[in-house]
Every structure is written in C-alpha cells, then in structure tokens.
C-alpha positions in Angstrom: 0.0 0.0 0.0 1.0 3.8 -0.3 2.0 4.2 3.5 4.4 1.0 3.5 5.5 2.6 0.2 6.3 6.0 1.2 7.7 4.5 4.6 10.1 3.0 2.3 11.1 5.4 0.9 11.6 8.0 4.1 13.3 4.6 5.9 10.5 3.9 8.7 10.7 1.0 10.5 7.8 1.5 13.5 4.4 1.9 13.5 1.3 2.4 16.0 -1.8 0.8 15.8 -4.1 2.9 15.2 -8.1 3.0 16.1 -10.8 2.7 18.3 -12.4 -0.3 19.5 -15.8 -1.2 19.2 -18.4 -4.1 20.8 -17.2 -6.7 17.7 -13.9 -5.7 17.7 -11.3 -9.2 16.9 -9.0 -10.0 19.8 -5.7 -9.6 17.3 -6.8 -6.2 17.2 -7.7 -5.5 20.8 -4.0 -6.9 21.5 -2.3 -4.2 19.3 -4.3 -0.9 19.3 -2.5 2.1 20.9 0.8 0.2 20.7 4.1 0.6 18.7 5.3 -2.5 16.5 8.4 -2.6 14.2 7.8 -3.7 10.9 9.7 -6.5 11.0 7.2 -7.9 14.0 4.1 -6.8 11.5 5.5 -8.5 8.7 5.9 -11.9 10.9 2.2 -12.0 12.0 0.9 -13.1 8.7 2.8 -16.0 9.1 1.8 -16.9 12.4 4.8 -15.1 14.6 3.8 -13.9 17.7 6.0 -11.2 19.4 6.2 -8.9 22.8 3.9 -11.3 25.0 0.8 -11.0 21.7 -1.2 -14.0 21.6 -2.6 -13.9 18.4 -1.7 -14.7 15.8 -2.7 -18.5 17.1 -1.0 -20.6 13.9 -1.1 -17.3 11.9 -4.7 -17.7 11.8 -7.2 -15.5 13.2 -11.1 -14.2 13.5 -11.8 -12.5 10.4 -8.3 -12.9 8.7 -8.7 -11.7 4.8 -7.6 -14.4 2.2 -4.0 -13.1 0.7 -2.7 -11.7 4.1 1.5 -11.7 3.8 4.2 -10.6 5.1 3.4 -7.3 2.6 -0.1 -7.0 2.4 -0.5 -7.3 6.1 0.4 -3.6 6.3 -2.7 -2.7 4.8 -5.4 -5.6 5.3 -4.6 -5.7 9.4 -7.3 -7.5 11.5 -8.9 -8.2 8.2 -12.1 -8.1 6.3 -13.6 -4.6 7.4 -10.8 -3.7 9.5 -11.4 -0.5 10.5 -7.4 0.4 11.9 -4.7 1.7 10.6 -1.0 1.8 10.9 0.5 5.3 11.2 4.7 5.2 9.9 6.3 6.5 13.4 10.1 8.4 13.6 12.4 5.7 15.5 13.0 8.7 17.6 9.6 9.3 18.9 8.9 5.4 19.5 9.2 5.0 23.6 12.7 3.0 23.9 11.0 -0.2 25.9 9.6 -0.5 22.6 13.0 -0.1 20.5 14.8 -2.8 22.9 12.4 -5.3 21.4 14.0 -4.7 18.5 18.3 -5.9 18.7 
C-alpha cells in the first residue's frame, strides 16, 4: 500500500496501531491498538509469529483474517475483512525506547 511505500522510501521502521475499538472488535486487534510495532514484527504476523507477549496470531490464523494476508499486504489488510485500523509510519525517535529494545 501507499503508506508501507512512502515508509520505504523515508526509511521507517515502526508503527502504532491505530483505532478505536468497538463491541465486535477481533482480539488480534484489541491486542495491538495504541501500541508501537516494528515492521519486522508486523510482517511476521501473517505468518503466524507472535512477538512482545501477543497472543494472536494462534498458527497465523485468526477471526476474520482476509484471504491473501502476507508478510506485505499485512500492512494494509490488518485485523482483516472490514478492518477499521490503521498503521501510522512512526520516527524511530519518537517510538518510547521499551519499545525499541524489542527490536536488537
């Protein structure tokens, strides 16, 4: 998508889930809203990698999880069909450092 593109291209690594919740919302995205992930840890959910104490995604499956979710298209398609969250590219300078150490 156009964010992970222009990320790219300015060299952003970390993000923060963006969103509100709602009554329905999916537990992989209660997990994540209002926190800070580096890409590398966003990439590895599609395929089932669970990082910083997350427990979804359970076998990189979860509630709601749109058909064609990767290690790229993750950026975009999140929680899945009708995810209403975003990921907003973050300065590694502004990400709180108990974050960063995740990251060697």
């Amino acid at each position: 998508g156009y964010t992970k593109e222009v990320s790219n291209e300015l060299e952003i690594e970390w993000y923060l889930y963006n969103g509100s919740t709602v009554s329905d919302t999916r537990p992989f995205c209660l997990e994540r809203v209002g926190k800070f992930y580096h890409e590398s840890e966003i990439e590895g959910w599609a395929n089932g990698e669970r990082c910083c104490g997350l427990e979804w995604p359970q076998g990189g499956k979860w509630q709601g999880k749109a058909q064609g979710t990767d290690s790229s298209t993750i950026f975009t398609l999140l929680g899945g069909y009708n995810c209403l969250h975003t990921l907003s590219p973050y300065d590694t300078e502004a990400v709180p450092e108990q974050d960063r150490a995740r990251i060697g």
